[in-house]
C-alpha positions, 0 to 999 in steps of 0.5 A: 268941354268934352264929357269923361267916361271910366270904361272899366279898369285891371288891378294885379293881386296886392302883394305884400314887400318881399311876397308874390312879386319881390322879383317883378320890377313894378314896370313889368307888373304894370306893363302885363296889366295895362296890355291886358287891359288894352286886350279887353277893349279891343284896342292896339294901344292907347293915346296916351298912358299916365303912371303914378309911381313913388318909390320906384327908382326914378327916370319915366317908368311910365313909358318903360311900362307901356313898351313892356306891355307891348304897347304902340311906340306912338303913345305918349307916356310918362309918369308923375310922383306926388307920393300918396294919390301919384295913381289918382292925380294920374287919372285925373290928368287923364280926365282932364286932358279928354275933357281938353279934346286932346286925347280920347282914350287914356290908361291912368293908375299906377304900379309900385314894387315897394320889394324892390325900393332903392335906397337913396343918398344926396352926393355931398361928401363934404366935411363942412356941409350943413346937408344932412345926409341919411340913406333914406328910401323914402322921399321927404314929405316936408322940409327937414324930414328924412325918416322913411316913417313919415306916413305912420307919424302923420297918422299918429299924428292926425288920430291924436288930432281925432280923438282916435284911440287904439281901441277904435282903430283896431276896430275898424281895422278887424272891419275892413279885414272882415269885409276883405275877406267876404269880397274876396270869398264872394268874388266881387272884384273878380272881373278886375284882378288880374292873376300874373306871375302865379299870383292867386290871392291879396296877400294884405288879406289877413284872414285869421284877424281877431280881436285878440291878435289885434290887441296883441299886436307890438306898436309901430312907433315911439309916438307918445300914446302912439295907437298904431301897430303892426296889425291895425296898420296898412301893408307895404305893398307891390301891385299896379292898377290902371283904368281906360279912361274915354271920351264919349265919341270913342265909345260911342264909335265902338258901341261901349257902355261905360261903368261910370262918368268922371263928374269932379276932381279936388286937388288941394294942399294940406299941412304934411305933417298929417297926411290922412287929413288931406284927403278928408279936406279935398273930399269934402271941398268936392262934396261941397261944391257938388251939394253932396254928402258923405250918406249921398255916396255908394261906394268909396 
């Protein structure tokens, strides 16, 4: 089995919906990353490039995203929707199929203009149907379900099943905004974001976040005790990501340093009706089978 190196990666500025980049179809935006990203490395093109993509308006908007890059025609291309983690099932596919000899270099990530989501609704005009049929933008998480807030209730959801409450979510919401901002004032991600279309900040940032604006801030739900709001939530974003992903021959022949190895993956079902709990099972059924712990890790 081949080893797997990350040889680096080009994110774009986050945009929030209807922000910096309301205009820009998410194929452009992820196209303008993965050329310069090719740029970077030297290359003409990848072997292949693989794209998460959820919300987007269906069809291979992977392949769509590689010709917008200009990238070679000979490439192979397409896209893969698992909803939340589409760009990171997309990276590990990529691994995988370096580790399989069949391919050497690999562009993984994914783009998403949440601006430019359409909307969406089976073609059933028949009186006596039992198919319920909303206009919807969101795909369903779990049978039955078609409200576009399935990820806030599961959230509602699995904080209730933590013991969450809104004084520690608005915390660590005031936290990760206050680390944000010193990455953001001290360039640590400067040598990844991509500045395009006119683009000079994350627009998720909120620098003026304080305790007080967070305990203003109006619910997002009707969720009984419900502890989410519309500051201690996540934006709805448009942004694209992708990483080169290498076999440890390619880079060798090119006499390139890697930022890191690919040494595990976790993929593994959970319950849809709390979403955010999945991840914590499929990191801790890795950490388990590499004898680590969450203290053992450097960075998230």
């Amino acid at each position: 089995m081949n080893r797997v190196f990350l040889a680096g990666g080009l994110r774009s500025h986050i945009g929030i919906r209807n922000g910096i980049f309301k205009h820009i179809r998410p194929e452009v935006l992820g196209g303008r990353v993965v050329r310069a990203l090719c740029q970077r490395y030297g290359i003409q093109g990848p072997d292949a490039l693989i794209c998460g993509n959820a919300v987007g308006p269906g069809g291979n908007i992977g392949r769509l995203l590689l010709l917008e890059g200009g990238l070679p025609e000979r490439a192979a291309a397409f896209t893969i929707d698992l909803q939340c983690a589409s760009g990171l099932a997309a990276i590990h596919m990529a691994a995988l199929s370096i580790m399989a000899g069949e391919w050497d270099v690999v562009l993984a990530g994914g783009a998403e203009s949440a601006s430019l989501q359409p909307q969406r609704r089976y073609a059933d005009n028949d009186e006596r149907s039992s198919l319920r049929n909303p206009v919807f933008t969101a795909a369903q998480f779990r049978p039955g379900e078609f409200g576009d807030d399935a990820m806030l209730l599961g959230a509602e959801r699995a904080a209730k099943a933590a013991g969450i409450t809104r004084e520690e979510a608005d915390e660590a919401a005031l936290l990760s905004q206050e680390r944000a901002k010193k990455a953001a004032e001290e360039g640590w991600l400067k040598d990844v974001i991509l500045p395009l279309f006119g683009s000079s900040r994350d627009e998720a940032l909120r620098k003026r976040m304080s305790e007080k604006l967070l305990a203003r801030a109006p619910r997002v739900t009707d969720f009984p005790e419900g502890i989410l709001t519309a500051a201690n939530t996540c934006t709805i974003n448009d942004g694209a990501a992708f990483v080169m992903l290498a076999s440890e021959r390619w880079l060798r022949e090119r006499d390139l340093v890697p930022s890191a190895e690919i040494k595990g993956f976790s993929m593994i079902g959970a319950d849809p009706a709390v979403p955010p709990l999945s991840a914590d099972l499929a990191v801790s059924l890795l950490l388990r089978d590499k004898g680590l712990f969450y203290s053992d890790l450097d960075a998230f």
